[in-house]
Chimera marker file (.cmm) of the C-alpha trace (Angstrom):
<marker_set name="trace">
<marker id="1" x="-129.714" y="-81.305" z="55.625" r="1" g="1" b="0" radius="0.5"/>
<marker id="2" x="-127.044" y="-78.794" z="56.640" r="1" g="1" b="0" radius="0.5"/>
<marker id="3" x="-128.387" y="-76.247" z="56.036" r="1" g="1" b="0" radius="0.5"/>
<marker id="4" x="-131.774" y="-76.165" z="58.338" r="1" g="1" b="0" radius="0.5"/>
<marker id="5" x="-130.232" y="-76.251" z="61.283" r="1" g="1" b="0" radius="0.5"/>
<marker id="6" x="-127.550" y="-72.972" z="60.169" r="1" g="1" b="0" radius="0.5"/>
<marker id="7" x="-130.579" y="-71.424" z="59.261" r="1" g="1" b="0" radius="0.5"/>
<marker id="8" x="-132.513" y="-71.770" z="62.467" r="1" g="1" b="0" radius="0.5"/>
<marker id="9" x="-129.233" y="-70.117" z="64.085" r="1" g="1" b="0" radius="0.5"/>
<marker id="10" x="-129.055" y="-66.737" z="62.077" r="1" g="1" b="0" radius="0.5"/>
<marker id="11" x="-132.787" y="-65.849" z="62.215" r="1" g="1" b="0" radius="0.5"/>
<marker id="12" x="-133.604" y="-65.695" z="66.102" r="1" g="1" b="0" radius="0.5"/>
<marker id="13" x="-136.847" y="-64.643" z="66.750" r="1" g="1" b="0" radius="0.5"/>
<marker id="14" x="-137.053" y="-61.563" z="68.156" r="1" g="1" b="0" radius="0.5"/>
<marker id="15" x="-140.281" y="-60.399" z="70.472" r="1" g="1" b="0" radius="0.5"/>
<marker id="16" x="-141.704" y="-56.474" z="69.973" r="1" g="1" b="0" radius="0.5"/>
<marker id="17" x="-141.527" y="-54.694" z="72.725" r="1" g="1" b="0" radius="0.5"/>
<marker id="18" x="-145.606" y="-53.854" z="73.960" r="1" g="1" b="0" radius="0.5"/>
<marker id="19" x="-145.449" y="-50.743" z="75.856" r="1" g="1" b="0" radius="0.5"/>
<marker id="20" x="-147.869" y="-51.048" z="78.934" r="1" g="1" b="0" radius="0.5"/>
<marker id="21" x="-148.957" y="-48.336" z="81.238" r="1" g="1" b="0" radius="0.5"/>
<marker id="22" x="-147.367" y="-48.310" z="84.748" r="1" g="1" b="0" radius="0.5"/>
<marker id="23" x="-150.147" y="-48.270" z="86.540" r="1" g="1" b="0" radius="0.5"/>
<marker id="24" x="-153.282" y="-50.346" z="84.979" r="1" g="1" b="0" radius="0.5"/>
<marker id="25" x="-150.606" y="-52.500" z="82.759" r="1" g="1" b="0" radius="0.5"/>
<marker id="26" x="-153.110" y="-51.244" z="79.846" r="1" g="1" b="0" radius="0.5"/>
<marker id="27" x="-151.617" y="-51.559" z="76.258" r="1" g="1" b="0" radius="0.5"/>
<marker id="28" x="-150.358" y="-48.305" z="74.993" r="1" g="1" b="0" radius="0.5"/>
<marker id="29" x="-151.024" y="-47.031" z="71.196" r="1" g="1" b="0" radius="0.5"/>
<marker id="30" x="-149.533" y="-43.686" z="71.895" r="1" g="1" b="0" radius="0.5"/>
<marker id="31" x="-146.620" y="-43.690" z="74.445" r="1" g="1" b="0" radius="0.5"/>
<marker id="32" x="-147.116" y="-40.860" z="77.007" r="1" g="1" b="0" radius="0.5"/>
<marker id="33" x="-143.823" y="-40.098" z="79.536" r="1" g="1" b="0" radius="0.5"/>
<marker id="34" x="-144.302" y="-38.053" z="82.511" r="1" g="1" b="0" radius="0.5"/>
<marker id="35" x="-141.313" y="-35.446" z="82.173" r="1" g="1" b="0" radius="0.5"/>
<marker id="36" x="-140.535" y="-35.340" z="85.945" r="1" g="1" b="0" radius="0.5"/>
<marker id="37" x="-140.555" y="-39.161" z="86.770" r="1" g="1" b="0" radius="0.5"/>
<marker id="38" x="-139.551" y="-40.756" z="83.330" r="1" g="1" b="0" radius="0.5"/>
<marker id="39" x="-142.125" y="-43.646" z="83.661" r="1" g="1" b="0" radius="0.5"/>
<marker id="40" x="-144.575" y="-44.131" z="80.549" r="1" g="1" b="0" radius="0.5"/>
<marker id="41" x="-148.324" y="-43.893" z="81.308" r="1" g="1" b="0" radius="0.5"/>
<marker id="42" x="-151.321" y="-44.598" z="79.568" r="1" g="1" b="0" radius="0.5"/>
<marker id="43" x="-153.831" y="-41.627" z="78.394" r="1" g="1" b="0" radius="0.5"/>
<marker id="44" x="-155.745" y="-41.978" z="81.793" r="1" g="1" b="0" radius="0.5"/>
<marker id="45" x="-152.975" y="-42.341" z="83.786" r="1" g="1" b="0" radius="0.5"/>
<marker id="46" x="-150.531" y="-39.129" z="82.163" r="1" g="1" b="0" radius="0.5"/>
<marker id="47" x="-151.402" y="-36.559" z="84.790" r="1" g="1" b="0" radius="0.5"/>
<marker id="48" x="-149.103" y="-36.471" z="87.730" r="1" g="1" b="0" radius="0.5"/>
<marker id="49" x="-151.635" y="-36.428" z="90.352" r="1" g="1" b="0" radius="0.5"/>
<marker id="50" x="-153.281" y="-39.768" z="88.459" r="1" g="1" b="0" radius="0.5"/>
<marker id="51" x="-150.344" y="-41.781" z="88.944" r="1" g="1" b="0" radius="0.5"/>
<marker id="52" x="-148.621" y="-40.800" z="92.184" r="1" g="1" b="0" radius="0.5"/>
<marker id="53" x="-145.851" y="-39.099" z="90.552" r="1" g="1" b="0" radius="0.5"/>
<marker id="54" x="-142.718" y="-39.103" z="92.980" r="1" g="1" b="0" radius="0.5"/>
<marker id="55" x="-141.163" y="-35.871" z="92.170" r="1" g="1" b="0" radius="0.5"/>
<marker id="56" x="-141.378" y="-33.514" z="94.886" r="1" g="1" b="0" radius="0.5"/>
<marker id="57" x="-142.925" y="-30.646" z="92.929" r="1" g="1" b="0" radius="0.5"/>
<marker id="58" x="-142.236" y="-28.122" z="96.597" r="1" g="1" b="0" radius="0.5"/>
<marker id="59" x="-139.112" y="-27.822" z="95.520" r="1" g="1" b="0" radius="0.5"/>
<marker id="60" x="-139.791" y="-26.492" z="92.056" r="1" g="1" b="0" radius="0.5"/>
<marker id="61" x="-141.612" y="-23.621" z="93.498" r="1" g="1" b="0" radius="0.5"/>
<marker id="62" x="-139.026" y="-22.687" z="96.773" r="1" g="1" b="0" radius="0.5"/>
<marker id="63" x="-137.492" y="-19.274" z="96.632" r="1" g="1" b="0" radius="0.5"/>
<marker id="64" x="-133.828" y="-19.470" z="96.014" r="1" g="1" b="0" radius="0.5"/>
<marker id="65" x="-131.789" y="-17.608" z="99.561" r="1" g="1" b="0" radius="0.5"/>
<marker id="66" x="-131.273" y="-13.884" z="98.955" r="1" g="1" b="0" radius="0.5"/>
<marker id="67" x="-127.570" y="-13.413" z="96.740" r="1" g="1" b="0" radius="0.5"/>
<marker id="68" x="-125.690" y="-10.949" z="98.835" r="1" g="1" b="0" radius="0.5"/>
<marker id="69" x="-123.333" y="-8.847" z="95.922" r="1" g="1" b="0" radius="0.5"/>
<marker id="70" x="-120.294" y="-7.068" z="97.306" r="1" g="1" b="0" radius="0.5"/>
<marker id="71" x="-120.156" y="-3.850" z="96.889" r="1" g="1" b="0" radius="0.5"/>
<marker id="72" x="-118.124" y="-1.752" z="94.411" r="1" g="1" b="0" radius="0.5"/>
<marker id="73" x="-115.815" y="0.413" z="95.845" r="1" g="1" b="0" radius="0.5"/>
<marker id="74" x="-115.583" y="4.098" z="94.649" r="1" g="1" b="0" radius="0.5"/>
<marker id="75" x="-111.903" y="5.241" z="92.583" r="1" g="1" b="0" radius="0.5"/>
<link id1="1" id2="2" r="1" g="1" b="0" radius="0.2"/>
<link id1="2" id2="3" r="1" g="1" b="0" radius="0.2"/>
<link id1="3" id2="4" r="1" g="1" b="0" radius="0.2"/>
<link id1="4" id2="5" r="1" g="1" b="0" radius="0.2"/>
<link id1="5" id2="6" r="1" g="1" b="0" radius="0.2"/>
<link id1="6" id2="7" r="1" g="1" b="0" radius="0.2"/>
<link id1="7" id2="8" r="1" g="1" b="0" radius="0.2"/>
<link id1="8" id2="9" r="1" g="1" b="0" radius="0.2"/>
<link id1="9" id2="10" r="1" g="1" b="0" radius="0.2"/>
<link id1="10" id2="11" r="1" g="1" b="0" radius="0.2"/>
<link id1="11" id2="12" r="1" g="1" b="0" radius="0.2"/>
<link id1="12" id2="13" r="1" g="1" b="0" radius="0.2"/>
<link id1="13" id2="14" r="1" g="1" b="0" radius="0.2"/>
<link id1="14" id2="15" r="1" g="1" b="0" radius="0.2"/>
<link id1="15" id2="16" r="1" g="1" b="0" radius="0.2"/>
<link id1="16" id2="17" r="1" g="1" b="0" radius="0.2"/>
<link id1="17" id2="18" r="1" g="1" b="0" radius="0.2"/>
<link id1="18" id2="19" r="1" g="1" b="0" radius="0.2"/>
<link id1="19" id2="20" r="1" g="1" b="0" radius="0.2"/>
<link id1="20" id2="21" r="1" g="1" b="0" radius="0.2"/>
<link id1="21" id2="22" r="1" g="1" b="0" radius="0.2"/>
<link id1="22" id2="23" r="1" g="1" b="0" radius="0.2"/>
<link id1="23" id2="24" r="1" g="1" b="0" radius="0.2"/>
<link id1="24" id2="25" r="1" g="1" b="0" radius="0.2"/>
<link id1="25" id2="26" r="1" g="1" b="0" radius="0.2"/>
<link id1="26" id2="27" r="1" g="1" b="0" radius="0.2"/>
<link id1="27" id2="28" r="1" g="1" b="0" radius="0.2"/>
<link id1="28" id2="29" r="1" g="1" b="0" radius="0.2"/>
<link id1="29" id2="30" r="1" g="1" b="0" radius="0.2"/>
<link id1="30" id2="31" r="1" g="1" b="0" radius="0.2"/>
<link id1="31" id2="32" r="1" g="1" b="0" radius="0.2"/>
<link id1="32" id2="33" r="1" g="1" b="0" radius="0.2"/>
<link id1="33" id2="34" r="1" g="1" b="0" radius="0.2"/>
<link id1="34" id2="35" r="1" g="1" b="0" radius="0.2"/>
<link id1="35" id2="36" r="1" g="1" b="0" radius="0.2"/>
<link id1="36" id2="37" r="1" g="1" b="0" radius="0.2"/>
<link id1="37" id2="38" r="1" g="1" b="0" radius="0.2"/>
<link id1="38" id2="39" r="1" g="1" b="0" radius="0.2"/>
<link id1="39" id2="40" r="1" g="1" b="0" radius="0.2"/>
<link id1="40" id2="41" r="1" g="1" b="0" radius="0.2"/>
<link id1="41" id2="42" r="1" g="1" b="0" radius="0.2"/>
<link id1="42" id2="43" r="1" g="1" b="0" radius="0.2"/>
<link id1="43" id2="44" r="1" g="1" b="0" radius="0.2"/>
<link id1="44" id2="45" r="1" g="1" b="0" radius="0.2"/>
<link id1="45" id2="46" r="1" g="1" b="0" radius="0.2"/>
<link id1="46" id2="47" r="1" g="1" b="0" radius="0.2"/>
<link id1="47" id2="48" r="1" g="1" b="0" radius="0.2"/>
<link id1="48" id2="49" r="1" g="1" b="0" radius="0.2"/>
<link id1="49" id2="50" r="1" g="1" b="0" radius="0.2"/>
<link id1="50" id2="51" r="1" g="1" b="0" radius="0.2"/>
<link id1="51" id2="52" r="1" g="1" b="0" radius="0.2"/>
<link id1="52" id2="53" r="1" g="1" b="0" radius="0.2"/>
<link id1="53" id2="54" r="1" g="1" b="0" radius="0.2"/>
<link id1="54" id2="55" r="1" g="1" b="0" radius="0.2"/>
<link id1="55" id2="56" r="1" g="1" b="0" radius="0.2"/>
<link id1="56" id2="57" r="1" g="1" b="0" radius="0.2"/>
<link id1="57" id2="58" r="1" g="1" b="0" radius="0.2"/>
<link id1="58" id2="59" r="1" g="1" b="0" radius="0.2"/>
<link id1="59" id2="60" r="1" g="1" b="0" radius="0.2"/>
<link id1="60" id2="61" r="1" g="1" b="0" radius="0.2"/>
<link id1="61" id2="62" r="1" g="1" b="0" radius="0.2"/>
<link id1="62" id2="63" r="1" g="1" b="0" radius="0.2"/>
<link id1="63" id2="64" r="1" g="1" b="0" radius="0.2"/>
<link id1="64" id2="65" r="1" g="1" b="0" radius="0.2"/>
<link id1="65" id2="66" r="1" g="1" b="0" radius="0.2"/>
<link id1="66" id2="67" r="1" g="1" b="0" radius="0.2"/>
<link id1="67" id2="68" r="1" g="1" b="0" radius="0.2"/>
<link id1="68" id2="69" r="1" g="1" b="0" radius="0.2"/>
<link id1="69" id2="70" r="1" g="1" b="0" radius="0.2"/>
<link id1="70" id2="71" r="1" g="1" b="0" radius="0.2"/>
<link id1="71" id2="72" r="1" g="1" b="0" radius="0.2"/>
<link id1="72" id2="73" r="1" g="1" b="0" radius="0.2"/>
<link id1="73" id2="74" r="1" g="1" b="0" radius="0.2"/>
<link id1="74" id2="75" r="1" g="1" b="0" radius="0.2"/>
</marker_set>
């Protein structure tokens, strides 16, 4: 009668992770991760303008300030 209870102790269950969407809380088959926010989306919900993506996508596209280079001086 030892044994059972031992037993019990080194098999835990453990629960599978079910990946939902982070918008509609859908199920996901086939996990789909928006590069700029990191959050996983479902296939309605992948496009950034679908789920409200919070990356500022502005500042992806802003023209860096001018680089002044010194000049070389002649031998």
């Amino acid at each position: 009668m030892m044994d059972k209870p031992e037993q019990q102790n080194l098999s835990p269950k453990t629960k599978k992770k079910i990946n939902r969407c982070n918008v509609c809380k859908k199920k996901i088959i086939v996990n789909i991760t928006c590069t700029k926010c990191d959050n996983v989306f479902c296939i309605k919900h992948r496009c950034p303008e679908n789920h409200n993506c919070i990356h500022d996508y502005k500042k992806d596209f802003q023209i860096p300030e001018k680089i002044i280079t010194s000049k070389i001086e002649a031998i």
